[in-house]
C-alpha positions in Angstrom: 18.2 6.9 -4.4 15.1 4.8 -4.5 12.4 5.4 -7.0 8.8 4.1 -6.5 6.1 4.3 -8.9 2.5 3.5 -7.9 -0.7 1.9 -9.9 -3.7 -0.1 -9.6 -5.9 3.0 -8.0 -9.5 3.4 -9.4 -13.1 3.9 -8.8 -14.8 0.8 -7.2 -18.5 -0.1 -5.7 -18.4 -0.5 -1.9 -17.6 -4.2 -1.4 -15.6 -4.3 -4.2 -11.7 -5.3 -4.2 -8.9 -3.6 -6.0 -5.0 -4.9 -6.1 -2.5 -1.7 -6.2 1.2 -2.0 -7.2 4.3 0.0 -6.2 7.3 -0.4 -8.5 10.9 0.1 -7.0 14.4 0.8 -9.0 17.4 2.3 -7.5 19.0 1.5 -4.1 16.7 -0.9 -2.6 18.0 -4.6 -1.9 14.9 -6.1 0.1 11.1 -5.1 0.2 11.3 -5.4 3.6 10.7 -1.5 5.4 8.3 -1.2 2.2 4.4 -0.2 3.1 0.9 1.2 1.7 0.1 4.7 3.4 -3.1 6.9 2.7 -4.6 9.8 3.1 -7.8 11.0 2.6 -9.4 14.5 2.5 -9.4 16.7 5.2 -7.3 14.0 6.9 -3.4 13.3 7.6 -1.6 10.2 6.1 -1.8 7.0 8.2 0.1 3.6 7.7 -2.0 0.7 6.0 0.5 -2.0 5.5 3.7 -3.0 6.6 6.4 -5.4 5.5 8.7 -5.3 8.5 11.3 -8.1 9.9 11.4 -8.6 13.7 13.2 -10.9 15.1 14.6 -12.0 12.1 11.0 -13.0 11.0 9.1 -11.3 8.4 5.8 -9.9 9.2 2.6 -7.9 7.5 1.4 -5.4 9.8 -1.7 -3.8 9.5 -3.7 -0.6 10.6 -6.9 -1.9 12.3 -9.2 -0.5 10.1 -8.2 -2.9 7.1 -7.3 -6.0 9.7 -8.9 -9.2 7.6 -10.0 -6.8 4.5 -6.3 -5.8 2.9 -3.1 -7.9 2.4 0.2 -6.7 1.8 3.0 -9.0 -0.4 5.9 -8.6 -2.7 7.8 -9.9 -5.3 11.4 -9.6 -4.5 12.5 -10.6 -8.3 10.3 -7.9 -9.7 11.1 -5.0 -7.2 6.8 -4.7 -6.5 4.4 -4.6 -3.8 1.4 -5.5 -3.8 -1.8 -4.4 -1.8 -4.9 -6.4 -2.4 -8.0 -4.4 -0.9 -11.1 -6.2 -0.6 -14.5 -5.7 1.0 -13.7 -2.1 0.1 -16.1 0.6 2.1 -16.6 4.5 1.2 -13.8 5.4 4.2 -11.1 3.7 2.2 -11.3 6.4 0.0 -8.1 8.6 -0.2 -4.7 8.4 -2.3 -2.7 5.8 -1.5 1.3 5.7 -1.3 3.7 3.3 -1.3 7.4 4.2 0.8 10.5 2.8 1.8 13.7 4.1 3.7 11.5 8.0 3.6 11.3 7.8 0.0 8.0 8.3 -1.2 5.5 7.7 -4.9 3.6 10.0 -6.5 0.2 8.2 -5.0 -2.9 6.7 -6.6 -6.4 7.4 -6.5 -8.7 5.0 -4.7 -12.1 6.1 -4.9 -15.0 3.9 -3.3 -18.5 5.1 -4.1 -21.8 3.6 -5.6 
């Protein structure tokens, strides 16, 4: 069982940068499978960020939309990933989620709006 507890949401100016966390405890050995979802109003959820290993390399994949804007990290001692979202615009807006192995947080509110 894999818990995952998600913070770091808020309301933010357009342009502005915000850095969420997602906390895992239970059955989970590497951050690697871990990623940022979101979904927004109206809208289904779609992947953000990635940690994935391919080849036996580890890689950040992104959805295009947040290609140069968002990075994605962890901190394998602490059980946390990160996701540092800057040059934020009004479409990031939506609850964000972190998952691993189809277990999923509660979500945080990311609000971007003058």
């Amino acid at each position: 069982q894999v818990q995952l507890v998600e913070s770091g949401g808020g309301l933010v100016q357009p342009g502005g940068s915000l850095r969420l966390s997602c906390a895992a405890s239970g059955s989970i050995f590497s951050l690697n499978g871990m990623g940022w979802y979101r979904q927004a109003p109206g809208k289904a959820r779609e992947s953000v960020a990635r940690m994935i290993t391919r080849g036996g390399t580890d890689y950040a994949e992104y959805a295009d939309p947040v290609k140069g804007r968002f990075t994605i990290s962890g901190d394998n001692a602490k059980k946390t990933v990160y996701l540092q979202m800057n040059t934020l615009k009004p479409e990031d807006t939506a609850v964000y989620y972190c998952s691993y192995g189809g277990w999923w947080g509660q979500g945080t509110q990311v609000t971007v709006s003058s």
